[in-house]
Phi, psi and omega in degrees: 000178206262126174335311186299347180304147140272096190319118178258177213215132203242162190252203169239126166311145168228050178277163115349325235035065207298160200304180196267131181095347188274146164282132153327153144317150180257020199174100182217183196276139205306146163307137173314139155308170165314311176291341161283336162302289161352311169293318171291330160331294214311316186317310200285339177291316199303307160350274224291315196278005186254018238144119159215187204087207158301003186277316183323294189312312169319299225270000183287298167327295181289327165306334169297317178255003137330291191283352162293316201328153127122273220314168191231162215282339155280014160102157162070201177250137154013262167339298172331302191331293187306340171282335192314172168289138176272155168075060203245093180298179182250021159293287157333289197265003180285322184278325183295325205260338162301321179294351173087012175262089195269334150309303153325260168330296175306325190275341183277319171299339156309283166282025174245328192263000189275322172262015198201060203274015173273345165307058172333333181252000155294312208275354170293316183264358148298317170296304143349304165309292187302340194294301179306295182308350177271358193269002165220346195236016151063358185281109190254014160265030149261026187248334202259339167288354165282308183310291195285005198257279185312313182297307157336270201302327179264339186284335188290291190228100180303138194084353197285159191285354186294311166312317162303279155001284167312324291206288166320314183298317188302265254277321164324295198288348158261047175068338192276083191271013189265321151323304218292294197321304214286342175302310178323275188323269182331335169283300204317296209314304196280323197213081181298352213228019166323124160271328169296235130059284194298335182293295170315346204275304176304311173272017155284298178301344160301283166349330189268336205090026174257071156328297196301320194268308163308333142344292202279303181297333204271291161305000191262307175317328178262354195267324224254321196234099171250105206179167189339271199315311181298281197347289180333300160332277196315319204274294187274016172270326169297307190282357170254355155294005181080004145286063220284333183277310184304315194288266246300290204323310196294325181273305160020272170327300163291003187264294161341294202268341183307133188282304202218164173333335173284307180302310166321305155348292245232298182280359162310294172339285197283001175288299181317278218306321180296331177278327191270319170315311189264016156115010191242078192321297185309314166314277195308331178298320179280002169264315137012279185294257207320310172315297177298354172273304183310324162200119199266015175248008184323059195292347180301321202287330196272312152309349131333282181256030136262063142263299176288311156353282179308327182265351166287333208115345171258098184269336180278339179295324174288013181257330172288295209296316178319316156312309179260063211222320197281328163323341192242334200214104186269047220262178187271319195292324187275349179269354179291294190303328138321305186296242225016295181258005157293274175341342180269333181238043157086000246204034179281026146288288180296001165273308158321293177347293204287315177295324196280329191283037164275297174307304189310300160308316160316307181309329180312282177298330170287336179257010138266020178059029185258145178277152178215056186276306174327317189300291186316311168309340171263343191282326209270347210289312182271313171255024215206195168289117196282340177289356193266313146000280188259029148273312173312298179315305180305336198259355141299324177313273171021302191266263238205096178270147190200161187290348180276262189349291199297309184285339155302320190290327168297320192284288163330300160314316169275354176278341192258015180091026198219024186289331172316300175288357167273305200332291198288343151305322152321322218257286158015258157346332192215037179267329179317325204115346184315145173226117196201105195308320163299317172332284172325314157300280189342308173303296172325322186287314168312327200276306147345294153331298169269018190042062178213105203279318180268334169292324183304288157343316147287332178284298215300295173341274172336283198302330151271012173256049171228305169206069203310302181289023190306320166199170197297332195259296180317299166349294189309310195285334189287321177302310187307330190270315205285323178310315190274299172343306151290329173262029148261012192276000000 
C-alpha cells in the first residue's frame, strides 16, 4: 500500500502456536464483526476515561482479547476454512493476492496449510495475506497471526525470501521501519526481482526520511519490477519532492496498467488523494467515484471522499460516509475527521466520543506492539493531553525524522507553548518541497507565535490558496488568523 494509507493497528493473539507440523484447530468460534470491534472500542473509551495507569493497560489486554476471541493462531474461522477452495498452490496464491481477493486467498490458504502444513511457501503468503488484510479491516489479531504464519514458513525453510518478504511487510504495517528495511534487504539479497520486498524497501526509506535513497529504491524497483504497486510508490516519493506533475503522470500510468478492480481500486484512490491535497475537489471526487465503482466497500475511497466532501462544502454527505467508514473500520485518521466536522457543527459530545476512541485505539495498538507515537501526536496536539502530545512526538522524531515527524513536533511544541522552539521544525516539515496545506497552517500559526507576522502571512496564504477545505477546524483558525494578521498591519 502506498505509504500515505492509513495503518490499522492489531492487538495480540491469544492462541498457543501449535508445534512445527501440526495443523491449527479446525474450529473455533467466529470472530467479532466490525461493528463489535467498534462496540468494543466504544467500551474501552469509556473505561480509560474512568481510570489510567495500570488499570489502562490491563483493561488495553482485555480489549484485545475481546476483539479477538475465536481466531486460531493462523487466522479466521474454521467454518469459513472448511469451505474454502482446497489446495491452493503458491503460485495460485500469489496471483490472488496481487488481484486483491484477499479474503479469499486467506480462507483458501488456511486450508491448504491444515492439509500441506510443510508448504513453506504457503504458510509465507498466509502471512502476507493477513498483513494486507489488516491494513483495512480492522482486526487486530492479524498481525500477530502474521507473525506466526512467517515464523512457520522460516521455521520449514530457514532464509526464504517469500517469508522475509512477509516479514517486511509485517514490520512495516507496525511502524518499525527500520526492521521493515533490514528484512527487505534480506529478501532482496536471495531474490532481487521480490515486488514485495522491493516495495517495503521503499516504504522504509520513506518512513525513515532517506528520500534520496527512497528515490534511488523506487527506480531501482520500476527497472526490476514494474506495475501498480512499485508506480504508485515511485508517484509519492516523486510528490514529497514537490513533483506533484510526475506523480500524477506515474498514477495515471498506473491507472492505465490496473488489471482487475482491486487495482482500479487502490490507484483511483491515491489519484483523489494527490488531488484533493491540492485543492482540486472535483477532479478527487471523480477518482474517488471510479474506485467505488470498482469496488464500492473500497474504505480508503470512501474517505477520501469524505474529505473531499467536507472541503467542497457538504459537510453533511462527509458526516454519512465517515460514519460509515468508522463503522466498518475505526482507525485514528477517519475518527479525527469525524469529531471534527461533528465538532464543526456544534456536536461536541459526539466529537468527544470519536477523539476518545482514538485513545481507545492507541492503547490497543500499543498493546500489539505497534509504535502509534505519531499517531498520538496528532491526535493528542489538538484533541487531547498537548504534554502527552509532545512526549509522542518527540519520541517519534527520535525514530524516523521525516517531514510527517517533524511537522507533529512542531505542532506539539506550539500547542505547548513552545513555538519559537517549533519553529525550525516547522520549517523542516516543509523544506523538501512537500506541499501539504496543514504543514503549511501549522506553520504559519507558528510563525505568528512567534512574531514573525509577514512569514506568518505568507504560510496561512499558501495553505489556504492550496487547499482552502484541507479540514473544518484548521481551515477556519487559518483563515480567522490570516484576517487578524491583515487588520494589524
Amino acid at each position: 500500500m502506498s505509504p500515505r494509507s492509513n495503518d490499522s493497528t492489531r492487538g495480540s493473539g491469544q492462541e498457543a502456536t501449535p508445534p512445527a507440523g501440526a495443523p491449527p484447530a479446525a474450529e473455533t468460534p467466529r470472530p467479532p464483526s466490525a461493528a463489535g470491534r467498534v462496540d468494543a472500542l466504544r467500551r474501552f473509551a469509556a473505561a480509560a476515561r474512568r481510570g489510567r495507569g495500570p488499570h489502562l493497560a490491563s483493561c488495553a489486554v482485555l480489549l484485545a482479547v475481546a476483539m479477538t476471541a475465536g481466531a486460531v493462531a493462523v487466522g479466521g474461522d474454521g467454518r469459513d476454512a472448511a469451505r474454502a477452495v482446497p489446495g491452493v498452490s503458491r503460485a495460485v496464491s500469489a496471483d490472488v493476492l496481487v488481484r486483491g481477493e484477499v479474503d479469499w486467498a486467506i480462507r483458501s490458504l488456511q486450508t491448504h496449510v491444515r492439509q500441506q502444513p510443510r508448504d513453506f511457501g504457503a504458510w509465507a503468503a498466509l502471512g502476507f495475506a493477513q498483513v494486507e488484510r489488516a491494513r483495512t479491516d480492522g482486526d487486530p489479531s492479524r498481525y500477530t497471526r502474521a507473525e506466526r504464519a512467517l515464523a512457520r514458513s522460516l521455521a520449514l525453510r530457514p532464509g526464504n525470501d517469500q517469508a522475509l518478504a512477509g516479514q517486511a511487510a509485517l514490520a512495516a504495517a507496525r511502524h518499525d521501519f527500520a526492521a521493515a528495511l533490514d528484512h527487505a534487504d534480506r529478501a532482496l539479497e536471495r531474490n532481487p526481482y521480490s515486488e514485495r520486498a522491493l516495495c517495503s524497501r521503499i516504504d522504509a526509506l520513506v518512513e525513515l526520511g532517506r528520500y534520496a535513497e527512497a528515490a534511488k529504491a523506487a527506480a531501482v524497483a520500476d527497472r526490476r519490477r514494474p506495475g501498480v504497486p512499485v508506480f504508485t510508490r515511485y508517484a509519492y516519493v516523486r510528490e514529497l519532492r514537490g513533483d506533484v506533475r510526475t506523480a500524477r503522470r506515474v498514477l495515471h500510468r498506473a491507472l492505465d496498467s490496473a488489471a482487475g478492480p482491486a487495482d482500479v481500486a487502490y490507484v483511483a484512490t491515491a489519484l483523489g488523494n494527490l488531488e484533493r491535497g491540492q485543492g482540486r475537489y472535483d477532479t478527487a471526487l471523480h477518482h474517488y467515484a471510479r474506485a467505488l465503482a470498482a469496488d464500492d466497500a473500497y474504505l480508503p475511497a470512501l474517505e477520501g471522499r469524505a474529505r473531499a466532501q467536507a472541503a467542497d462544502g457538504d459537510r453533511a454527505g462527509a458526516i454519512t460516509t465517515l460514519e460509515q467508514v468508522v463503522a466498518r473500520s475505526p482507525l485514528p485518521g477517519p475518527l479525527v475527521a469525524l469529531g471534527e466536522l461533528y465538532e464543526d457543527r456544534g456536536d461536541r459530545a459526539k466529537a468527544r466520543e470519536q477523539y476518545a476512541l482514538v485513545d481507545a485505539w492507541t492503547a490497543l495498538a500499543r498493546a500489539g506492539g505497534v509504535d502509534v507515537d505519531l499517531d498520538t501526536a496528532l491526535a493528542a496536539a489538538d484533541h487531547g493531553d498537548t504534554a502527552e502530545a509532545l512526549r509522542a512526538a518527540r519520541a517519534a522524531w527520535d525514530r524516523r525524522r521525516t517531514v510527517h515527524t517533524a511537522d507533529a513536533l512542531a505542532w506539539a511544541l506550539h500547542r505547548a507553548g513552545r513555538s519559537a522552539e517549533a519553529l525550525p521544525y516547522a520549517r523542516r516539515a516543509t523544506a523538501t518541497g512537500y506541499r501539504d496545506a496543514a504543514f503549511l497552517h501549522h506553520r504559519g500559526m507558528i510563525e505568528k507565535a512567534a512574531g514573525q507576522d509577514r512569514a506568518a502571512r505568507a504560510s496561512l496564504t499558501a495553505a489556504l490558496r492550496l487547499n482552502p477545505g484541507f479540514s473544518p477546524l484548521g481551515a477556519r483558525a487559518a483563515r480567522a488568523a490570516l484576517e487578524g494578521l491583515e487588520a494589524a498591519r
